[in-house]
N, C-alpha and C positions, 0 to 999 in steps of 0.2 A: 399601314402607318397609323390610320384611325386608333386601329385594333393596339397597337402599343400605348400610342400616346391615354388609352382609356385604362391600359395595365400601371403609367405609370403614374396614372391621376390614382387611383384605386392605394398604389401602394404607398402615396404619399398622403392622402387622406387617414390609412392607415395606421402609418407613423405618427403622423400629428396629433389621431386621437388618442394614442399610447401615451404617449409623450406630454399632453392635457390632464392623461386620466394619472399620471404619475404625480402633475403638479396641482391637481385640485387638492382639497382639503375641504371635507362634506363638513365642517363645521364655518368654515367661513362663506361655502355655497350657500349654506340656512340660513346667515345672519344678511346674506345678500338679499334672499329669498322673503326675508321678515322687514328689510329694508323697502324693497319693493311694495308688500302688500302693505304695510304704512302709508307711502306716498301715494297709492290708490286710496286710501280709505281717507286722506286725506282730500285729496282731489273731490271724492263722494258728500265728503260734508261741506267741501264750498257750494259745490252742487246744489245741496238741498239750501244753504244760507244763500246762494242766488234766488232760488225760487223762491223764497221764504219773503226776499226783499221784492220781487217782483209783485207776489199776493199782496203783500202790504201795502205796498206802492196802488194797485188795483183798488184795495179797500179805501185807501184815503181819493182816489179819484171817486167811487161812488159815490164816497159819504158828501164831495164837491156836491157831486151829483146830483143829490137827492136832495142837498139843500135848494141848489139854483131850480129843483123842478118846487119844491114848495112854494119859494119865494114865486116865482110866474103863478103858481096857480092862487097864492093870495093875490097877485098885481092884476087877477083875470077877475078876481070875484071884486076889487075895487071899483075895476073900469066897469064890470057889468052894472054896479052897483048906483055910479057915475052916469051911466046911461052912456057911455062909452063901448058901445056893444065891438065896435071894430079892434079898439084895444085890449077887447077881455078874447075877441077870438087870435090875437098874434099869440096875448101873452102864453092861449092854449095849444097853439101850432109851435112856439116853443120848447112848450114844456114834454110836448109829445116826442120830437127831436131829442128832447135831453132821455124821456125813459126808452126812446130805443137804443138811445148809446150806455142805457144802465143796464139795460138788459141785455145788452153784448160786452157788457164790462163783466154783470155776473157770471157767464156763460163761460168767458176768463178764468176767473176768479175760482170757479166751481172746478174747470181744467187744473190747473195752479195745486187747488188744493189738493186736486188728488194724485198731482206728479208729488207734490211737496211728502207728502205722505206715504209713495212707494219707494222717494228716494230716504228717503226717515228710516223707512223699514228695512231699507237694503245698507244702509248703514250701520243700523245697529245688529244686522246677521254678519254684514262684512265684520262689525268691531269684534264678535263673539266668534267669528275665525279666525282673526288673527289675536286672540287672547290665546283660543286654544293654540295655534300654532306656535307661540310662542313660549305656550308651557312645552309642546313636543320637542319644541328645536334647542330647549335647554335640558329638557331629558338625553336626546341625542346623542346632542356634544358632552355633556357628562359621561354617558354611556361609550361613546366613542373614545374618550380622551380618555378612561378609566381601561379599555382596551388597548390603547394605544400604550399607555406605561405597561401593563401585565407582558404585550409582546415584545418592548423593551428589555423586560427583564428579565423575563423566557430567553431572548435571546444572546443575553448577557449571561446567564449562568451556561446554555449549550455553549457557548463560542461562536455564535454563526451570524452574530450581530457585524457590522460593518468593522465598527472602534476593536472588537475584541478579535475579529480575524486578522484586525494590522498586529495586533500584541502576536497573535500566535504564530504570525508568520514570521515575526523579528523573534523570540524566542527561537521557531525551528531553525534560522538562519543562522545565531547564535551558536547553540547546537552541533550542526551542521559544520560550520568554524571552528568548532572546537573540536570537535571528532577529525578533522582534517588534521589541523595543527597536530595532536596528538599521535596521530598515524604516521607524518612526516615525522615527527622528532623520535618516537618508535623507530624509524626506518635507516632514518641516519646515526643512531646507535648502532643496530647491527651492523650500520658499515660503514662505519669508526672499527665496531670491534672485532668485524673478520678482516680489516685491514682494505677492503675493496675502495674509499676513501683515507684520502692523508691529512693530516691533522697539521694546519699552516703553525700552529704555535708549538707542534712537537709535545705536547701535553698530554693528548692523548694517547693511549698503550689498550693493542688489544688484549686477549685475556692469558693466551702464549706467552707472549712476553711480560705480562705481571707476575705469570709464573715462574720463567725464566729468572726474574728479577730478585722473584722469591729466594728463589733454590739459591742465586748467586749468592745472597747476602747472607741466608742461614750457612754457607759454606766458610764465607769468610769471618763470621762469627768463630767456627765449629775450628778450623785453623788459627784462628788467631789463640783460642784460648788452648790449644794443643800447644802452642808455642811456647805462650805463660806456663805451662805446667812443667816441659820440657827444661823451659829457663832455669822453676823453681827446682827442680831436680838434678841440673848441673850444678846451681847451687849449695846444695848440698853436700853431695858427693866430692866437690870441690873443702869444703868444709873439714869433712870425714878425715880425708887425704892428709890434710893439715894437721888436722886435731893428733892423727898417727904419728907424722914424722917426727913433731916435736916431743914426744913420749921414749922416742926409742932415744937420745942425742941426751938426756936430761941423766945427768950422774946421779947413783943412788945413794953416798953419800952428802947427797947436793942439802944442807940445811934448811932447816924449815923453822921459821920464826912462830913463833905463838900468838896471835893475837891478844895484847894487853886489853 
């Protein structure tokens, strides 16, 4: 059970990272990436402006310092002066108390300056990486995004870009539909015209029968004017018949006027 449940962590792990590496986009990883080292390198300069304010804060305690050990050691050489010997030895057991706390204020101070100074230094190496990195991460993204159109359009002239494989598939579908349709209406011609389909409007004649139709009508043409001609030829002779009878019946004494 272990042994599966670790095949199917393994393959969902798997997935997830496909599925990551499909929706990253290495140009806004970098501007993440230059985001980030920003906010460090900012964090780095408060850094050093803490410590900067802390030395100075140190310095102005000494300078306290140094005054109140002057001021007791004149108030000492007064009293000494005074014949106040008791009050010249406080004001000096004071002043001794104030230069051990100066000398552990320098001791500070000397600390201070030299964190102030490494974090100075790592600030301005951090600044000078993230300049350079940020010249890199706009070469990149140029560079990238300058590949990213060339395969654009690489893939737009083969056809094997996404948008241009929808075109070519609606195209061969097209196609496809048309070559059918045209096959079908091919097919129900032939049989219209071998007769193996009846035609509901009777409109249709296969090619037999066109010919049939031929022949009939060239026939009754070729009869009809057989008949006219036959007509005109009894006519005729009918004519002739006539024109005879009254030639023989006609006296040859019969007068003839002269045209005036």
């Amino acid at each position: 059970m272990s042994g599966v449940m670790k095949r199917m962590g393994m393959i969902f792990r798997a997935k997830a990272n496909k599925a990551l590496d499909r929706a990253e986009d290495p140009r806004e990883t970098l501007d993440y990436s230059y985001q980030k080292q920003l906010e460090l390198l900012q964090k780095v300069r408060r850094g050093v402006a803490d410590v900067a304010t802390s030395r100075k804060r140190l310095e102005l305690q000494l300078a306290q310092l140094n005054k109140q050990s002057s001021t007791l050691e004149d108030q000492g050489r007064k009293a000494l002066a005074l014949g106040r010997e008791d009050l010249a030895r406080e004001a000096l057991s004071r002043r001794a108390a104030l230069q051990q706390q100066v000398t552990d204020l320098e001791t500070q101070h000397q600390t201070l300056q030299g964190e102030e100074e490494k974090l100075t230094l790592g600030a301005q190496r951090l600044q000078a990486k993230v300049d350079a990195f940020r010249t890199k991460k706009e070469t990149i993204k140029a560079t990238y995004t300058a590949a990213q159109a060339q395969t654009r359009i690489g893939e737009a002239f083969t056809g094997i870009s996404e948008e241009m494989g929808d075109v070519g598939l609606a195209i061969q579908r097209a196609e496809d539909k048309t070559a059918q349709l045209q096959a079908r209406a091919g097919a129900i011609d032939e049989l219209l015209a071998s007769g193996a389909l009846n035609d509901p409007t009777g409109m249709a004649k296969d090619d037999l029968q066109a010919e049939l139709d031929r022949l009939s009508g060239g026939t009754d043409v070729e009869l009809e004017l057989q008949r006219m001609k036959a007509e005109l030829a009894g006519g005729a002779s009918e004519k002739q018949a006539i024109e005879g009878g009254s030639g023989q019946q006609q006296p040859k004494d019969t007068p003839r006027f002269d045209k005036q």
